[in-house]
C-alpha positions in Angstrom: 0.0 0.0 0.0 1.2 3.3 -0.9 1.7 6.3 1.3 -0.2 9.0 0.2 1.4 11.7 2.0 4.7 11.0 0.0 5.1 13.1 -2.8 5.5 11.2 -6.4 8.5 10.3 -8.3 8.6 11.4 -11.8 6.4 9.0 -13.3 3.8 10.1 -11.1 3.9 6.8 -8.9 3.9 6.8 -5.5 6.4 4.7 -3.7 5.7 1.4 -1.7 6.0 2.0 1.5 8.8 0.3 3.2 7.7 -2.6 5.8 9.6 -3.9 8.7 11.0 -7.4 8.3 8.1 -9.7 10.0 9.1 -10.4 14.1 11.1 -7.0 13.9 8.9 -4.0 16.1 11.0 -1.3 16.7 11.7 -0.5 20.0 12.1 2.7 22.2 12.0 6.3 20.9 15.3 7.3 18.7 16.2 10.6 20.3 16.9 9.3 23.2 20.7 8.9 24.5 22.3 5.9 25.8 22.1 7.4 29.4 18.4 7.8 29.4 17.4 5.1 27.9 19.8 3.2 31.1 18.0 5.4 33.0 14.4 3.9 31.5 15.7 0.4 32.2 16.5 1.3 36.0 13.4 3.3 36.3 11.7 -0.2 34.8 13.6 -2.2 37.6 12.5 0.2 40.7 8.8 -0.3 39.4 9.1 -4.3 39.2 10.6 -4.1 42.4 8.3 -1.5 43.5 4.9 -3.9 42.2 6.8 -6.8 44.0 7.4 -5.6 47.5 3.6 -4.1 47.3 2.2 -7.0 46.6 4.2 -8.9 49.1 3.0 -6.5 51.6 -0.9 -7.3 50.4 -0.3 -10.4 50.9 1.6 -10.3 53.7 -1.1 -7.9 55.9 -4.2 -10.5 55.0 -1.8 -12.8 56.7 -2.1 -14.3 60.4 -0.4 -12.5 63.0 3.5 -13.1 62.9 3.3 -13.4 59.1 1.5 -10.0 58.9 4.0 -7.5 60.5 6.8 -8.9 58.2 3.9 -7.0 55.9 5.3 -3.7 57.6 8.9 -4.1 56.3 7.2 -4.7 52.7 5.0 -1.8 52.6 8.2 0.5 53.8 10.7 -1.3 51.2 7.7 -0.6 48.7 7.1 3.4 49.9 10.9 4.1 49.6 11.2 2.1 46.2 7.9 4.6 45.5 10.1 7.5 46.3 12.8 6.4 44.4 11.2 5.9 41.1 9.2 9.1 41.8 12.5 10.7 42.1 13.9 9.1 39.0 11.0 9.6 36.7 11.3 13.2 37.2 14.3 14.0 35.9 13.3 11.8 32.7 11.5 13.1 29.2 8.3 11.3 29.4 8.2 10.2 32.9 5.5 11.6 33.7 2.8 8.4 33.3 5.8 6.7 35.9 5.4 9.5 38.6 1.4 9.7 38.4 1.4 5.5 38.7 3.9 5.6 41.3 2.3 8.2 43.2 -1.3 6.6 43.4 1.0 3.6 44.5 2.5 5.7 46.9 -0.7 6.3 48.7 -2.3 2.9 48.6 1.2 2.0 50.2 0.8 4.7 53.0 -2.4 3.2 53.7 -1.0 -0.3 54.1 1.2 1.1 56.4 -1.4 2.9 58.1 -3.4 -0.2 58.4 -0.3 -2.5 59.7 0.3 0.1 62.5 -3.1 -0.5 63.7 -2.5 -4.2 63.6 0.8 -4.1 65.6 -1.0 -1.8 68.6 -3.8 -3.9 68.8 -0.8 -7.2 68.3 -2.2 -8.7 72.2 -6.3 -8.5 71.6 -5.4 -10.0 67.7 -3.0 -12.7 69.1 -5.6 -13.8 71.4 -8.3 -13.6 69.3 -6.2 -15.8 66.6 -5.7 -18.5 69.5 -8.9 -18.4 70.4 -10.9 -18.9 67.3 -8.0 -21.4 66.9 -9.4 -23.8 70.0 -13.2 -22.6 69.3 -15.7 -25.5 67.6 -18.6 -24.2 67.9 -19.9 -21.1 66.8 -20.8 -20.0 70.5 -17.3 -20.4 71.6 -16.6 -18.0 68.3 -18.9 -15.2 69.6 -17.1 -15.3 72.5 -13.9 -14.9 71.4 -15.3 -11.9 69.5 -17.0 -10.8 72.3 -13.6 -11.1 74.4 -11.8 -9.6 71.3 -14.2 -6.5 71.2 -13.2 -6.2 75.0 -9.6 -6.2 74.4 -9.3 -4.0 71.7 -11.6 -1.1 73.9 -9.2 -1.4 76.7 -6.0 -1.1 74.5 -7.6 1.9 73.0 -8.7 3.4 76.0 -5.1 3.1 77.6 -3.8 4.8 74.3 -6.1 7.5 74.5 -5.5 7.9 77.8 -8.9 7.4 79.3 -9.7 5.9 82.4 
């Protein structure tokens, strides 16, 4: 198929278009120099690693109780990785996209965070809870543990608030 927007030869034919050899898609953006385009690939690697540690701390929060504050050193690897790449992408042509993403991961991870801190200061009322729903078999002995739970968790946050 011929390009129309290229002007004709002197016969007043239009030249073939030229096609890539088939498997070949070109790759990256031409005026870029060697150092960005190292700087793309790092940028690349902070995200992976940035995804990775995120979703490990996901995981890790849903987790039971020892398992789930390893979550806390995930979601920190993840919001300085965040921080980094943030960093990165701004001194890069065409980082922007990588800066909004990493940003709206940024947040989700300071929430994550901000969750796990209220799972390690409530760590005694969720331990015991864990235990107990551990030993209960029948669904009375599950309300009470939730009942003793409840109970637990008002005192701790009474003592933190500094009420009676």
């Amino acid at each position: 198929m011929a390009n129309p927007s290229q002007p004709p030869d002197r016969r007043g034919r239009v030249p073939p278009r030229r096609r890539l050899p088939r498997g070949r898609i070109p790759v990256g953006s031409p005026n870029l120099s060697p150092a960005q385009k190292k700087a793309f690939m790092q940028l690349g690697r902070v995200i992976l690693w940035f995804g990775l540690s995120a979703l490990a701390a996901f995981g890790l929060t849903m987790a039971p109780l020892p398992w789930s504050m390893l979550g806390v050193v995930c979601v920190l690897a993840a919001i300085v990785l965040a921080i980094v790449g943030i960093a990165r992408a701004r001194r890069l042509p065409g980082g922007r996209p990588a800066m909004a993403s990493l940003g709206i991961g940024l947040v989700f991870a300071s929430l994550m965070l901000f969750y796990s801190a209220l799972m390690a200061v409530q760590w005694p009322a969720q331990w015991d809870y864990q235990r107990c729903l551990g030993k209960a078999l029948t669904q009375e002995a599950e309300d009470t543990c939730l009942v003793d739970y409840q109970q637990d968790s008002m005192t701790l946050v009474t003592g933190l608030l500094g009420g009676r």
